[in-house]
N, C-alpha and C positions, 0 to 999 in steps of 0.2 A: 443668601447661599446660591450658587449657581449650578449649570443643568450639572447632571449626575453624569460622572468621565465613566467610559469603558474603553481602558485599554488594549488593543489588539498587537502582538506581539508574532513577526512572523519571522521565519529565515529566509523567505521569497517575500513577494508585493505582500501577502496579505490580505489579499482580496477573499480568498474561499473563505478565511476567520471572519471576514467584514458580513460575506454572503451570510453564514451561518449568522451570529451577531444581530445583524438588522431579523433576520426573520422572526428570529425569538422575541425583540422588539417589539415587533408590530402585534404583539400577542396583549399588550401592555400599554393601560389610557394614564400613564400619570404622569404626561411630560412628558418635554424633548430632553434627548440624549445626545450627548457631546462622542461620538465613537473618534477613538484618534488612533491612527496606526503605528505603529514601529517597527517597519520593517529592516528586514535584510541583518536580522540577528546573526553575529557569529562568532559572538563570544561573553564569557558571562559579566565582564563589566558593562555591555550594555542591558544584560537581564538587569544587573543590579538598580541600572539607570532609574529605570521601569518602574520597579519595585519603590523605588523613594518615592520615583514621581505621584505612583497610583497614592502611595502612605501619605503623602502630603494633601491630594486630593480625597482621600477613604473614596479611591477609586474600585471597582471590578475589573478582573485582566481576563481577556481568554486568548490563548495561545496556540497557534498552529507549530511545533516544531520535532525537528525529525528526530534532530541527536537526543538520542537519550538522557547523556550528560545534562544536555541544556532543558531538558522537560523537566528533571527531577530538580536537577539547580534551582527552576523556577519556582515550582511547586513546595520544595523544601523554605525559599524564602519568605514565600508567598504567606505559608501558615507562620512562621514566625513574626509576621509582622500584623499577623490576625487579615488575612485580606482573601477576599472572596476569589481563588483563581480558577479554570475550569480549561484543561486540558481539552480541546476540540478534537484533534485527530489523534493522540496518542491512544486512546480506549480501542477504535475501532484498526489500527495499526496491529495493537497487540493481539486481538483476536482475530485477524487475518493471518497474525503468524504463527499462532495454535492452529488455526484450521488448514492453512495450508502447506504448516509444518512447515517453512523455510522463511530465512532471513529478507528482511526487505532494504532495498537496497540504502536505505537513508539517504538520499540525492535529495536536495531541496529545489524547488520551482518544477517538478517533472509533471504537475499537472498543469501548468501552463507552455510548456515542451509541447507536451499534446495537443495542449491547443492549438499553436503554431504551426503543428505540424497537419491538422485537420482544417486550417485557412487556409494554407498552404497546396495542399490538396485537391477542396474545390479550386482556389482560382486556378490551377493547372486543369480542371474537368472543363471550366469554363472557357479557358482558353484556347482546349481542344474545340469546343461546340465553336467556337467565334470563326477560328483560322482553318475549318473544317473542308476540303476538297476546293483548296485554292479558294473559299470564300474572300478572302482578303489579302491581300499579296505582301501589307504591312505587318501581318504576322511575321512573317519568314524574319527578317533581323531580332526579332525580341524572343524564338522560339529558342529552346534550347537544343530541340530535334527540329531537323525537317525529314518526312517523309516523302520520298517520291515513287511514283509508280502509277500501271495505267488501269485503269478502272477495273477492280475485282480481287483485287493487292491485298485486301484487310488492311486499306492506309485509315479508316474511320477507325475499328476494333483496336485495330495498334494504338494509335494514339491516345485516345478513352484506356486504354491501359496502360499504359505509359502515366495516363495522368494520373491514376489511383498511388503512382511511384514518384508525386510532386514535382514530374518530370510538363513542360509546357511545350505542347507538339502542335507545328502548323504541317498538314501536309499538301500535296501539290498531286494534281494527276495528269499524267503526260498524254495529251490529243495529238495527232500528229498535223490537226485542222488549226493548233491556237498553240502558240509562241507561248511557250513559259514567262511567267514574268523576270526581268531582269532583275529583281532581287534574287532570284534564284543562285544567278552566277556570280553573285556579288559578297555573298555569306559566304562564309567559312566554311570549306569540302566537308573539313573535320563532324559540322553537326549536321551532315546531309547523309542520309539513308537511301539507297536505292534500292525498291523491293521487285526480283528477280522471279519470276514465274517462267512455265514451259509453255508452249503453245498451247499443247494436248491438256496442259490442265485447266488453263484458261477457258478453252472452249469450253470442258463440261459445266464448269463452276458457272461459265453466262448461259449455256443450254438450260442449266436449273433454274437459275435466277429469271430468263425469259420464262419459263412454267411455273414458278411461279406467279409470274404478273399474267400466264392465261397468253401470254404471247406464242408462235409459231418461233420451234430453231433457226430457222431458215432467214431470221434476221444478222442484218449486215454487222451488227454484233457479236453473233457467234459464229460469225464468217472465217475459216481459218488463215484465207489471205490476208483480209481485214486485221484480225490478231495476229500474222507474222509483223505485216507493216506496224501496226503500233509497238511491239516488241523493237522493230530496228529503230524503230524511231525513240521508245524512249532506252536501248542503250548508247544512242549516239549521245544522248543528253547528258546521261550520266558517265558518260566519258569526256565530256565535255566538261563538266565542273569536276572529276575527278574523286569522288568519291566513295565511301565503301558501298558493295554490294550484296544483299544477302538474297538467298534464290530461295522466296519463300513455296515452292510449289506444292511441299509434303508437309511444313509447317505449320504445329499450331500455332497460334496468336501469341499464349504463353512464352511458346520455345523461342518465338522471333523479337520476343521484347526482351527477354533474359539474353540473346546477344547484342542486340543493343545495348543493352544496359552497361555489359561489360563491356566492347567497342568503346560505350563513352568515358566507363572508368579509366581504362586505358591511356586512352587521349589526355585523359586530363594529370596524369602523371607527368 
């Protein structure tokens, strides 16, 4: 006789029935188990499949599946054919929808959606930290934003939020001492951002940040001349590759991502 089949029967991969499946496994010294999957159910000729296959082998099924139709279909055959089957997520499905009192949406694969959408995610958190204040000038082609602007912009905070929206941002900060990189002017206006402050606000935002660090205002930083020249300096840039402009000077971080964001919906129409 050979190892003992547990069929796994899912409308996605399969995989959380496998997860569940093995764990109850390992609870259990009497031999390997044959687990085989069937997935991507979506209709009941292939439950029926299932059902001969497990009867031919006096298999156990446990089944992850949304539609209702197809849970009862299986379970109905499942006892008529005398066979062990065990509804994984319908139990706690239908007490979620007592307790939270609404319908759920029966979408199959949505917990693997999420997961995609949470890999997705980081590597956009990670890709901000990598291409983070001009660290690497290769960022800019593979970004899906660029930010530009000159030191005190919220181009780091932007971007780290941005990324929480799957969005992958290189930003660039305009010196008027160091040439932007030439990929700058070479990418698409379209995913370039230029973030617009006022002198007067500049200066407070660096007067702070110098006191923070225990520094004197009086640094060529919070210089207002200093801040007018880098202001002309980085609008000539951004008139130079052409791109939109938002004047973040009254802006929170929020406000200025949520036009972006839209900006880029737009474009991409």
């Amino acid at each position: 006789m050979g190892k003992p089949i547990i069929y796994i029967l899912s409308d996605s991969v399969g995989e959380t029935a496998e997860l569940v499946v093995k764990a109850a496994l390992s609870q259990f010294d009497d031999g390997p188990f044959d687990v085989q999957r069937i997935p991507y159910v979506e209709d009941k000729g292939t439950i029926n499949e299932a059902i001969a296959q497990a009867k031919e082998h006096n298999a156990l099924i446990g089944f992850t599946l949304v539609d209702p139709e197809f849970r009862e279909h299986l379970l109905t055959k499942s006892k008529e054919h005398n066979l062990e089957c065990v509804d994984i997520m319908g139990p706690m499905m239908d007490a979620m929808q007592r307790f939270f009192k609404t319908e759920p949406r029966l979408e199959p694969g949505l917990v693997h959606k999420l997961d995609e959408d949470y890999f997705k995610r980081v590597e956009a958190i990670e890709f901000a930290v990598k291409y983070d204040d001009g660290r690497d000038a290769r960022g800019i082609p593979k970004a899906d934003i660029v930010l530009i602007g000159v030191s005190r912009t919220s181009k780091t905070p932007l971007s780290q939020y941005l990324a929480h929206k799957r969005l992958k941002v290189a930003n660039v900060p305009i010196v008027p001492e160091v040439e932007p990189p030439e990929e700058l002017y070479n990418v698409d206006p379209k995913k370039c951002i230029g973030l617009k402050i006022s002198p007067q606000k500049l200066n407070d935002i660096r007067k702070e940040r110098l006191k923070s660090l225990g520094l004197g205002s009086e640094a060529s930083y919070a210089n207002m001349d200093r801040i007018r020249q880098e202001i002309r300096h980085f609008n000539s840039v951004v008139d130079r590759i052409g791109c939109e402009v938002i004047d973040v000077s009254h802006k929170a971080v929020e406000e200025t991502a949520n036009i972006i964001v839209n900006i880029m919906r737009q474009d991409s129409r």
